[in-house]
PLY file of the C-alpha trace (Angstrom):
ply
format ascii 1.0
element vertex 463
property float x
property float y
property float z
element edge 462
property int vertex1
property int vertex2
end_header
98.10 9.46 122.61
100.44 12.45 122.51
103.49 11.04 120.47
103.35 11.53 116.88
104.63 7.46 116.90
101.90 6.23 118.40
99.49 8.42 115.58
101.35 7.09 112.77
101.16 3.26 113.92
97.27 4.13 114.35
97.30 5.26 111.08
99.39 2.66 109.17
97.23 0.31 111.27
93.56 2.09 110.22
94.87 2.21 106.58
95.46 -1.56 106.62
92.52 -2.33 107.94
90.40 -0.31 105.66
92.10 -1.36 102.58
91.76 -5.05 103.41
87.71 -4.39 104.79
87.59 -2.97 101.16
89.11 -5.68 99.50
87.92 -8.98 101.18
83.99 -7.33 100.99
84.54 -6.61 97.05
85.74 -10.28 96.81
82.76 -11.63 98.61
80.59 -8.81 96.53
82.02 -10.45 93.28
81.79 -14.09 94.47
78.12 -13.84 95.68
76.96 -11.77 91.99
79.00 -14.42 90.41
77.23 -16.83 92.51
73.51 -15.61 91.39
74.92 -14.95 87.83
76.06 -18.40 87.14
72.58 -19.57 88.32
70.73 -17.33 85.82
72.80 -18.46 83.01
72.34 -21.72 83.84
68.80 -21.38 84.03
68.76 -19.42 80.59
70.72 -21.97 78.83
68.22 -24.90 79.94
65.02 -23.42 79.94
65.53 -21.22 77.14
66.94 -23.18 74.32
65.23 -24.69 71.45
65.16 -28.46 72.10
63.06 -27.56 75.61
61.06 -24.87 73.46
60.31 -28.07 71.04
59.09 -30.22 73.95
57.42 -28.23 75.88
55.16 -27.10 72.02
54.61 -30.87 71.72
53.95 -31.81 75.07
51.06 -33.77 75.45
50.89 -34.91 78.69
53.65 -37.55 78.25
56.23 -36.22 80.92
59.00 -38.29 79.41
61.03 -36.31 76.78
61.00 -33.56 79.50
62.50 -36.08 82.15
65.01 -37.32 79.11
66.11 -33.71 78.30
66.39 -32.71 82.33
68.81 -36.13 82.74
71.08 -34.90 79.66
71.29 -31.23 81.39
72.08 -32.56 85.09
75.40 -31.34 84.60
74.14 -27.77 84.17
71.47 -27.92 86.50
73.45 -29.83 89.18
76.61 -28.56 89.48
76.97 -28.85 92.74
75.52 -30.92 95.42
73.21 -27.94 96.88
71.88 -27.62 93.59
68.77 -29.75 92.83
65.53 -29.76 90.66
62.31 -31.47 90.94
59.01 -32.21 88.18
56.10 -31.89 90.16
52.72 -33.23 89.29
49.78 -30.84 90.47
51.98 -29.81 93.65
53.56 -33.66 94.31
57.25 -34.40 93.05
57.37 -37.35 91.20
61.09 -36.74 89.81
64.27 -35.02 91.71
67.84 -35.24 91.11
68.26 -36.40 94.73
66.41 -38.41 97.43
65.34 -37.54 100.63
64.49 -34.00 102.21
61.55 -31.61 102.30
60.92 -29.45 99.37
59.93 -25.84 100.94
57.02 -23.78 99.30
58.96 -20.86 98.04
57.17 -17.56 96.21
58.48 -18.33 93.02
56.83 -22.31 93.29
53.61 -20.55 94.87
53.51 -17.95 91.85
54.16 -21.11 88.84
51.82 -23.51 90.76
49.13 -20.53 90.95
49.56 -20.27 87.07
52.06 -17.34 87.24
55.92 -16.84 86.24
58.88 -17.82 88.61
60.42 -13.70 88.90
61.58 -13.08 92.20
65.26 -13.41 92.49
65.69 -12.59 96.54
69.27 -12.45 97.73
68.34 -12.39 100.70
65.51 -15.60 100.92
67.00 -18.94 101.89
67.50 -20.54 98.51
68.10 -19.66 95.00
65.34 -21.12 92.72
63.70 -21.20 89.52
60.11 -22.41 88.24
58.12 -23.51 85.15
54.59 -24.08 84.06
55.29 -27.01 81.44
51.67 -27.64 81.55
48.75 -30.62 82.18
49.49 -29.73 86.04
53.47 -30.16 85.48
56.12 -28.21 86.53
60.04 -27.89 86.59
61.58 -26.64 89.78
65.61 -26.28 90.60
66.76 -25.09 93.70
70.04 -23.81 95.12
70.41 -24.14 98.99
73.30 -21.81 98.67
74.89 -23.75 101.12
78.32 -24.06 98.77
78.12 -20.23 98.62
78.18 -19.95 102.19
81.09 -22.51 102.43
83.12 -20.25 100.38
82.43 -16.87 101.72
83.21 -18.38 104.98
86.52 -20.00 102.88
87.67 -16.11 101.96
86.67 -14.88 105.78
88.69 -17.18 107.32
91.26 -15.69 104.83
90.43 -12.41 105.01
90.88 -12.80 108.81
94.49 -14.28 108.31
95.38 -11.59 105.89
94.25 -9.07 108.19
96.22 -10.28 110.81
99.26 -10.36 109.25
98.85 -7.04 107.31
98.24 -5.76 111.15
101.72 -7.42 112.30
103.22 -5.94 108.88
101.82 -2.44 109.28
103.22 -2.40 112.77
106.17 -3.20 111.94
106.39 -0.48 109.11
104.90 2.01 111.33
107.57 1.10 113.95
110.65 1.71 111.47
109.08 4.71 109.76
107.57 6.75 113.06
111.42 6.36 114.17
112.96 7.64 111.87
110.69 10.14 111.44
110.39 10.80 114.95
113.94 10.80 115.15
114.36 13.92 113.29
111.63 15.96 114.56
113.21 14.89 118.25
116.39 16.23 116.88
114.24 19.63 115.98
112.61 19.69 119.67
116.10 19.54 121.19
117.48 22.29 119.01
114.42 24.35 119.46
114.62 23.84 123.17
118.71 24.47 122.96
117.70 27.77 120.69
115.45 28.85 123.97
118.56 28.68 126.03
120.78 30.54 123.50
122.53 27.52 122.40
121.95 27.54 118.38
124.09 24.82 117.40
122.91 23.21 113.95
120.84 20.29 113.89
121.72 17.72 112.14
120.45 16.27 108.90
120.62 12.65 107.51
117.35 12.93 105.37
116.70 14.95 102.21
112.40 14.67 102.64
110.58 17.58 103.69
111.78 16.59 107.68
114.86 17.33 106.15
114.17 20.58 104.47
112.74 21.36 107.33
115.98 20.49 109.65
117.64 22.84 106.92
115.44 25.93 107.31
115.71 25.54 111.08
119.50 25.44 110.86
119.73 28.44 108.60
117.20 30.45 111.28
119.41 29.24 114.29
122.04 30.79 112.20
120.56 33.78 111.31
119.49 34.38 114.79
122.87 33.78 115.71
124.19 36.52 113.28
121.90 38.83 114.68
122.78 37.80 118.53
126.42 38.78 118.13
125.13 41.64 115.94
123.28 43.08 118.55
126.18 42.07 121.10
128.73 43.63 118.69
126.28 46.90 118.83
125.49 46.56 122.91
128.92 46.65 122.94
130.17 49.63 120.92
127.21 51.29 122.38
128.35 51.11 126.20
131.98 52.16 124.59
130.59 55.03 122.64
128.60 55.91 125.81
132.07 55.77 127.75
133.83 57.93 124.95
131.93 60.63 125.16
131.69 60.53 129.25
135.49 60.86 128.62
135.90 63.25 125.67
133.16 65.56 127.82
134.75 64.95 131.18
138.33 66.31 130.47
136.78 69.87 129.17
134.09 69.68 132.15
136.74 69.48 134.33
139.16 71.84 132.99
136.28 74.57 132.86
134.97 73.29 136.75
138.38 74.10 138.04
139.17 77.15 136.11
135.72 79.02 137.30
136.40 77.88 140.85
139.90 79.62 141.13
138.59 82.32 139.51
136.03 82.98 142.34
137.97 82.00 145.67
141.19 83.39 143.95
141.76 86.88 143.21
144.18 86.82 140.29
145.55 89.99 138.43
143.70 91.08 134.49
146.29 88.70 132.71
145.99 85.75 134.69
142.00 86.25 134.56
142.21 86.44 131.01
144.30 83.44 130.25
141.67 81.22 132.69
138.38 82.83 130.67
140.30 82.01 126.81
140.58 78.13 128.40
137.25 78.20 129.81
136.04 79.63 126.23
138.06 76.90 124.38
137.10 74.05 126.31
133.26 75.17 126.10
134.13 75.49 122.08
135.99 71.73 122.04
132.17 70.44 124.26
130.08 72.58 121.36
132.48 71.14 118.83
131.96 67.62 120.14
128.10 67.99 120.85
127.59 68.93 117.04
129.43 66.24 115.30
127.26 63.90 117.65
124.60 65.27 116.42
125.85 65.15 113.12
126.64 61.55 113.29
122.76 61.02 114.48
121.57 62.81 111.62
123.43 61.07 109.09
121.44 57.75 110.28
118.33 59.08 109.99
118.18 61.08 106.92
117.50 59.84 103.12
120.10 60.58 100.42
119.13 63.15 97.85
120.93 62.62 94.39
121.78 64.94 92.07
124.28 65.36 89.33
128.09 66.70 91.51
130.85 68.09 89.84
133.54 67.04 92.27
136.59 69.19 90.94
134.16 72.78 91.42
133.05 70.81 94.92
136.17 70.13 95.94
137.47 73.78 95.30
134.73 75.27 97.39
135.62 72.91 100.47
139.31 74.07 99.57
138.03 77.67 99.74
136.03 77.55 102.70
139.54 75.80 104.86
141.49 78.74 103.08
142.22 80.31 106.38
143.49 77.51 108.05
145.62 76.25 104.99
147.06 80.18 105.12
147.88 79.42 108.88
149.94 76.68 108.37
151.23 77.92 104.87
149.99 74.81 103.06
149.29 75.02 99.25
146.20 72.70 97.92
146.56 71.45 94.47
143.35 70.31 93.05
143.82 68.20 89.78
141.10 65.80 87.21
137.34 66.49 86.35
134.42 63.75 86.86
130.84 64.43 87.50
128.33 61.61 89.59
124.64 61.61 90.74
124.87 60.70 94.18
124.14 63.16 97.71
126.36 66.66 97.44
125.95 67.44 100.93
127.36 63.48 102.14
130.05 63.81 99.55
131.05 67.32 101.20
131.00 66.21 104.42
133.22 63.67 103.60
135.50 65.68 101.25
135.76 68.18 104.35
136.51 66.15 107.14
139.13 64.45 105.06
140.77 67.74 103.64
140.05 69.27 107.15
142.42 66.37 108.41
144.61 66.86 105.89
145.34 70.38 106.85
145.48 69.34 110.29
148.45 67.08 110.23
150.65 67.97 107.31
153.63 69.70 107.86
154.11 73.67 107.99
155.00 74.26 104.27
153.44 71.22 102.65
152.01 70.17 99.75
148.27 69.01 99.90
146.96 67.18 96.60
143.33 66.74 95.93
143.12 64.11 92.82
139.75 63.86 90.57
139.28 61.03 88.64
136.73 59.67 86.25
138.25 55.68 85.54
137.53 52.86 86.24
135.14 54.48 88.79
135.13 58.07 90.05
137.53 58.65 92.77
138.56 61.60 95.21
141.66 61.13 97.09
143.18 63.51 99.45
147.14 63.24 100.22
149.34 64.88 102.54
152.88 64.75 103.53
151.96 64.58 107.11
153.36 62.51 109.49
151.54 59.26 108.30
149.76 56.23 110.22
150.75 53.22 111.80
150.32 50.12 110.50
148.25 48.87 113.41
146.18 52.22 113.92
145.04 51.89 110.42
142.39 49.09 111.56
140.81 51.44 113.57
140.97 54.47 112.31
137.45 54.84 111.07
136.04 53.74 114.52
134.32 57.04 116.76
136.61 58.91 119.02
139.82 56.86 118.25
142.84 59.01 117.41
146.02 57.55 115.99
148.20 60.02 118.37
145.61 61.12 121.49
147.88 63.95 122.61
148.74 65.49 119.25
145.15 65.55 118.44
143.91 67.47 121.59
146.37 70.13 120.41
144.70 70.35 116.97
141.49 70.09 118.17
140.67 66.81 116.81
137.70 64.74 118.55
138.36 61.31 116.75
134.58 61.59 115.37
135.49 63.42 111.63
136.58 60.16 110.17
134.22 58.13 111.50
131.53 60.91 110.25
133.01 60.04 106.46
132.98 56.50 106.75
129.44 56.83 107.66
128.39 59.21 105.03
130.30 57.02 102.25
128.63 53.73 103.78
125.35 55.98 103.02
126.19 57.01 98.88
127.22 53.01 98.60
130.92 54.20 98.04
134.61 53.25 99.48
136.56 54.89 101.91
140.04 53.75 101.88
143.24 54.61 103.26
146.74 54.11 102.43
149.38 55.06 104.29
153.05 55.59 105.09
154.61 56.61 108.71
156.48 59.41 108.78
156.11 60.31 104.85
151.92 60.76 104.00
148.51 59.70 104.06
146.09 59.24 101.39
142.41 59.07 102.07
140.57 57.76 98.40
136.86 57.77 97.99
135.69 55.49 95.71
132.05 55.57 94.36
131.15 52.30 93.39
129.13 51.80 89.73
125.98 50.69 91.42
122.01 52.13 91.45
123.23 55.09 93.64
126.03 56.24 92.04
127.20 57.01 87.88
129.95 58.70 86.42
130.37 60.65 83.65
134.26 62.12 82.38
0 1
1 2
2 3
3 4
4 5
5 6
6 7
7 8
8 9
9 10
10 11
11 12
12 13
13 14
14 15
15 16
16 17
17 18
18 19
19 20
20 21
21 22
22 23
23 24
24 25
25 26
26 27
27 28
28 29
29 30
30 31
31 32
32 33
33 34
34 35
35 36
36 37
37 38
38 39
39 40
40 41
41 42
42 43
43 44
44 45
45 46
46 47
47 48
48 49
49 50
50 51
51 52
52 53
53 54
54 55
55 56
56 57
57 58
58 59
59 60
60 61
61 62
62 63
63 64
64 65
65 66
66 67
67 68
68 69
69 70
70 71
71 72
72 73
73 74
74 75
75 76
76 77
77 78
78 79
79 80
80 81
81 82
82 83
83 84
84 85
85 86
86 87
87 88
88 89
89 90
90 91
91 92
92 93
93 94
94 95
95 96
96 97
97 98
98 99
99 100
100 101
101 102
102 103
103 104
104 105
105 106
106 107
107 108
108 109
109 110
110 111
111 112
112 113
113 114
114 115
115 116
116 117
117 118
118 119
119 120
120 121
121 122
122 123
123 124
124 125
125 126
126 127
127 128
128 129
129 130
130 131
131 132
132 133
133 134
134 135
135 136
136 137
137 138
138 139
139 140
140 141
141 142
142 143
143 144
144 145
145 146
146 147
147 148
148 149
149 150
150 151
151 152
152 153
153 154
154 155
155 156
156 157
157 158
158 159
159 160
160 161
161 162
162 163
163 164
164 165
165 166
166 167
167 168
168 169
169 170
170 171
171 172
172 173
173 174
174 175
175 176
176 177
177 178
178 179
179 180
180 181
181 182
182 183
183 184
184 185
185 186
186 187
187 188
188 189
189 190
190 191
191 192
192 193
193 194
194 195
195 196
196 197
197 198
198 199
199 200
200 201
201 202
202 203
203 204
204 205
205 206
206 207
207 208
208 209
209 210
210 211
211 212
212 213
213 214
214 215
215 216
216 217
217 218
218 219
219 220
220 221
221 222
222 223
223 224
224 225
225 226
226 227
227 228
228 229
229 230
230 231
231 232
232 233
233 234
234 235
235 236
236 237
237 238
238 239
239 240
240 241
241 242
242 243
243 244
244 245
245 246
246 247
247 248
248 249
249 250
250 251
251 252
252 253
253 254
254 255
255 256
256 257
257 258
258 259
259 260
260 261
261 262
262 263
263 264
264 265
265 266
266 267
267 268
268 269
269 270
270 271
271 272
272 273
273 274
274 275
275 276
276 277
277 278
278 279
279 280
280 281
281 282
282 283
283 284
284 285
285 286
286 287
287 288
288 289
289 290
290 291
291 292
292 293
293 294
294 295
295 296
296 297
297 298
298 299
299 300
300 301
301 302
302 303
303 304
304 305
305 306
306 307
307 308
308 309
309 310
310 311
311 312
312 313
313 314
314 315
315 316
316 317
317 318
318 319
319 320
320 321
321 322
322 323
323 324
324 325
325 326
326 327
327 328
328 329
329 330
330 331
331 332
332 333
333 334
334 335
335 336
336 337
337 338
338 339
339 340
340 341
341 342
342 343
343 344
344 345
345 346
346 347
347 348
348 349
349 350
350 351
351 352
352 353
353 354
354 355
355 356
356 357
357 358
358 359
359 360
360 361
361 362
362 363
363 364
364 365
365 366
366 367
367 368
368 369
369 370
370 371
371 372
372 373
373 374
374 375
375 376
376 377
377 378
378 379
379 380
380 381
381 382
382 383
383 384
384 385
385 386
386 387
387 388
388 389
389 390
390 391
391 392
392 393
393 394
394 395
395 396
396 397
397 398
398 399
399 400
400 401
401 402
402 403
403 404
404 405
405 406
406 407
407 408
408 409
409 410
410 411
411 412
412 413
413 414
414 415
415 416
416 417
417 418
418 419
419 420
420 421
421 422
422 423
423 424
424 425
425 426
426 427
427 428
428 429
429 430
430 431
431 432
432 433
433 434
434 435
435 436
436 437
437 438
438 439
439 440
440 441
441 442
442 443
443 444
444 445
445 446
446 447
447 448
448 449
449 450
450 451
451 452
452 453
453 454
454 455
455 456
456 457
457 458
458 459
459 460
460 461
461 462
């Protein structure tokens, strides 16, 4: 008995049975008190009204007027052929409403012959009967054999039994049609649970709006949700083994570089100048690894640690990042215009790093002579954008150029020193302060790198 079916047609099956039980023994309850009760009142309106009172005062010995008066009330006392009364004279009948059979000795006879009161009112003795003393050695006696009330109970058992029958057939039927459909959905459930286990989670699906249904609903929306986080965790597997195989590469070329370099140095004997030249590349390719290492471990911290808000003046921040790339604006002979005024509360050190790497980038690929602009603003929402006149980016590089260790142009950026991890270091820190890194660019003519910091819990702005 395993299947939920075969439960519910037990069920429907135990229900009907225990709702007819209850109703066909409360009719035969009813029927038997109704039974007894019409016997009482029968007896009560007879024995106990005023014309018998009158007789049985002026009784004096003459058992006629009581015979009379018993005659007139046959069709209380006898209403049915079961029901019967007898005058007895000093334990002998000499009067009954019918002929033939043997009057038994009940208590109630035994108590009125003995001089008592007829009391007992036994449900479960043979008859029903009632007795009286009329006096001079008389007495009044009506008995029920019950026999009609037997008839009838047996009437409603036989009915009972047919009813019961047919509210079986008509409970199994019901259970049938409603275990079907209701097994039919929580089948559908089973399947999808068992096609979850293989990493199928296709949606089950629904047809009923009861709680099956909800049920069918909040299993579809965890299938779906544990599909989100399957190719979430795919989509991470994944750019994990690439980041794995971007830094292999980005740490190979410099490990190799250096490798080679210290070997001809020591099988080679090379003049001072030649010597020197191989120790400056071994020195810059150990920077470019240290360089690399850090903004690793840079991009780790950034994931782990909280932001700290506080109120920023972005124009005096900005200036200080502009003063602290002086050097290598000087280099190039770049001039840095820094224009607008807007305070927020959000993390200074996030919003420099990402200020820096942008401006740092800036500096990087704009042309000898160029114009950098650094633009403050305070409406709609604070903003920072950064523009150059560099060479610009591609239409299809722009998709990826927030991803780790992509450069737009690889070779160009080796020469600058670029690792293809500074923008992908800003993304991460805006992502943190709940703001907007954007990018809009032209090829060939500038870029322009605008953080936006959004009007949310993290971030406010003031002019």
């Amino acid at each position: 008995m395993k299947k939920i079916s075969t439960k519910l047609n037990l069920a429907m099956l135990l229900v009907s049975f225990s709702v007819l039980a209850f109703v066909g023994a409360a009719l035969i309850f009813n029927i038997v008190l109704g039974y007894y009760r019409d016997f009482e009142n029968a007896m009560t309106l007879v024995f106990q009204s005023e014309r018998f009172y009158d007789i049985c005062r002026d009784f004096d010995g003459d058992i006629q007027p009581v015979i009379d008066y018993l005659d007139a009330s046959e069709n209380v006392l006898c209403q049915n052929s079961e029901k019967n009364y007898y005058i007895l004279k000093d334990g002998n009948i000499i009067k009954s409403s019918h002929t033939g059979g043997i009057l038994k000795m009940t208590d109630n006879l035994k108590q009125v012959l003995q001089g008592g009161y007829s009391s007992d009112r036994d449900i479960t003795s043979d008859a029903l009967d009632f007795a009286f003393n009329i006096g001079d050695g008389y007495t009044v006696y009506v008995t029920d054999t019950r026999r009609e009330l037997f008839s009838q109970i047996q009437d409603i058992a036989l009915l009972f039994a047919q009813a019961l029958l047919l509210g079986f057939a008509l409970a199994a039927a019901l259970g049938y049609i409603i275990s079907k459909r209701l097994t039919a959905s929580i089948k559908k459930l089973e399947k999808g649970a068992m096609d979850m286990s293989r990493g199928n989670f296709s949606a089950v699906d629904i047809k009923s709006r009861d709680e099956i249904g909800n049920l069918c609903r909040v299993f579809n929306e965890m299938g779906s949700q544990i599909q989100n986080d399957f190719d979430e965790f795919e989509k991470a597997e994944a750019a994990q083994r690439e980041f794995v195989a971007n830094v292999s590469h980005e740490l190979k070329t410099p490990l190799t570089v250096i490798k080679s370099y210290s070997q001809t140095l020591q099988k080679i004997k090379t003049d001072e100048t030649t010597r020197n030249k191989f120790l400056s590349t071994i020195d810059s390719e150990t920077d470019r690894m240290t360089h690399i290492v850090n903004q690793l471990l840079h991009l780790s911290k950034l994931e782990q640690q909280p932001a700290v808000n506080e109120n920023v003046d972005l124009f005096e921040l900005c200036s200080d990042i502009a003063g602290s790339l002086r050097i290598e604006s000087d280099k190039k002979g770049l001039f840095v215009y820094i224009t607008g005024q807007c305070t927020v509360y959000s993390d200074r050190e996030l919003i420099k790093t990402i200020i820096y790497n942008l401006l740092s980038n800036a500096i990087k690929y704009s042309r000898p002579g160029g114009d950098i602009n650094i633009v403050v603003k305070d409406t709609p929402f604070a903003q920072v954008s950064v523009k150059d006149n560099g060479c610009g980016i591609s239409t299809e590089d722009i998709q990826h150029i927030f991803e780790r260790f992509y450069r737009a142009d690889k070779a160009r950026s080796r020469n600058t020193g670029g690792t293809g991890l500074g923008l992908a270091i800003a993304k991460q820190s805006a992502d943190m302060i709940n703001a907007r890194l954007t990018v809009d660019s032209v090829p060939g003519k500038y870029s322009e790198f605008t953080l936006t910091f959004n009007s949310g819990r993290n971030n406010t702005t003031d002019g």
